[in-house]
C-alpha positions as CSV (number, residue, x, y, z in Angstrom):
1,X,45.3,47.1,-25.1
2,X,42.6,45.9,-27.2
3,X,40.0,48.5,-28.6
4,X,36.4,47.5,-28.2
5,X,33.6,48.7,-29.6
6,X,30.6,48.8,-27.5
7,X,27.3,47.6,-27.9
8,X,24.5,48.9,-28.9
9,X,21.9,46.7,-28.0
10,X,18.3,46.1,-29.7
11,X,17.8,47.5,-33.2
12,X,15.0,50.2,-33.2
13,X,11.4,48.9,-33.3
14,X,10.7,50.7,-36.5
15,X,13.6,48.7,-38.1
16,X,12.3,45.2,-36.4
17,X,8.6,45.6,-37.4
18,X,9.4,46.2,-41.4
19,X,11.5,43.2,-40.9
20,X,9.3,41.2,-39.0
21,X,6.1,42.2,-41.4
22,X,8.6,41.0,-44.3
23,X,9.3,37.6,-42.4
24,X,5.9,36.8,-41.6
25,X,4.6,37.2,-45.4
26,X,7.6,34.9,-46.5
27,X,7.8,32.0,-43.5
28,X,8.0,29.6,-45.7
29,X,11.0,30.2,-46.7
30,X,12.4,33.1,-44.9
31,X,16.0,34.1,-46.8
32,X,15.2,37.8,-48.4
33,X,17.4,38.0,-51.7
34,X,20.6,40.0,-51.9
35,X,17.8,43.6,-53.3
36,X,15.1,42.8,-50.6
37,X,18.5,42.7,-47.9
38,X,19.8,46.3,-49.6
39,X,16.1,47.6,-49.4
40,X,15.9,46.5,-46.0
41,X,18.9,48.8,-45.7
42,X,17.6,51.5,-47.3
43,X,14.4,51.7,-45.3
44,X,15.7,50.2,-41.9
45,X,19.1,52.7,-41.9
46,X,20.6,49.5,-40.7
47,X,23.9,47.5,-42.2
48,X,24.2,44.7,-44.3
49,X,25.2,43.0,-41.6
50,X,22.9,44.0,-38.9
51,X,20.3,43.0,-41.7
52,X,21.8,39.3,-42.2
53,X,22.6,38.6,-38.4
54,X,18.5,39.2,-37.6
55,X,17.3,36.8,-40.3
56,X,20.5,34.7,-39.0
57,X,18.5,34.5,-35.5
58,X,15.3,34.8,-36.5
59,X,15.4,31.8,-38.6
60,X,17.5,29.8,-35.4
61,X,14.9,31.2,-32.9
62,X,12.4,31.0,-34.6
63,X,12.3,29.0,-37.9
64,X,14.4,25.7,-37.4
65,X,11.7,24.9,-34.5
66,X,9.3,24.4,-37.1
67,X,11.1,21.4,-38.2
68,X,12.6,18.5,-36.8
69,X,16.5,18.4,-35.5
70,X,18.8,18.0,-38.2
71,X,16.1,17.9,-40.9
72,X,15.9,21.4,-42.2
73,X,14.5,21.6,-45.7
74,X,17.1,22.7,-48.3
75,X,14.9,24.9,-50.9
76,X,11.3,26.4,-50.6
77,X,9.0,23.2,-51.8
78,X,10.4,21.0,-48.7
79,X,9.7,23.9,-46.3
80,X,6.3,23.9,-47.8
81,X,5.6,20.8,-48.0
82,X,6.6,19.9,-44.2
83,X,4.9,23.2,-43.3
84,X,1.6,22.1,-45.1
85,X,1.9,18.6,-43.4
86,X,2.0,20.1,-39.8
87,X,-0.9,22.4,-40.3
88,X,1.6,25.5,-40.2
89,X,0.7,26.6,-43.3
90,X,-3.1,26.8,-45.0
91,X,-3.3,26.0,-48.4
């Protein structure tokens, strides 16, 4: 018999909106650095890995729509640059 554990469904708001206010300040290029991911911890009282599997589906919900299929950009300029081009991004 295998053991599961069960899910716990949506992370609590509080944790979501410090995430999301986080995300919208840094769309341009939205991967938080290994001490913004362990404040994130800290302040959320959520895991590393609940903390990497949001930003995981935020940016594929969310983020990759911004740009073409198969052409996400591969450091912060590119993101910019497309994001300036379609009128995402003010300068």
């Amino acid at each position: 018999q295998f053991l599961r554990q069960k899910k716990t469904g949506k992370l609590p708001k509080s944790a979501t909106s410090i995430l999301k206010e986080w995300w919208k300040k840094n769309i341009v290029w939205p991967y938080p650095s290994e001490h913004e991911k362990k404040k994130f911890c800290d302040h959320c009282g959520l895991s590393p890995t609940q903390i990497n599997n949001w930003f995981i589906n935020q940016r594929k919900r969310h983020w990759h729509k911004l740009f073409k299929p198969g052409k996400i950009p591969e450091n912060h300029t590119q993101a910019r640059k497309i994001l300036l081009r379609k009128g995402i991004l003010k300068v």
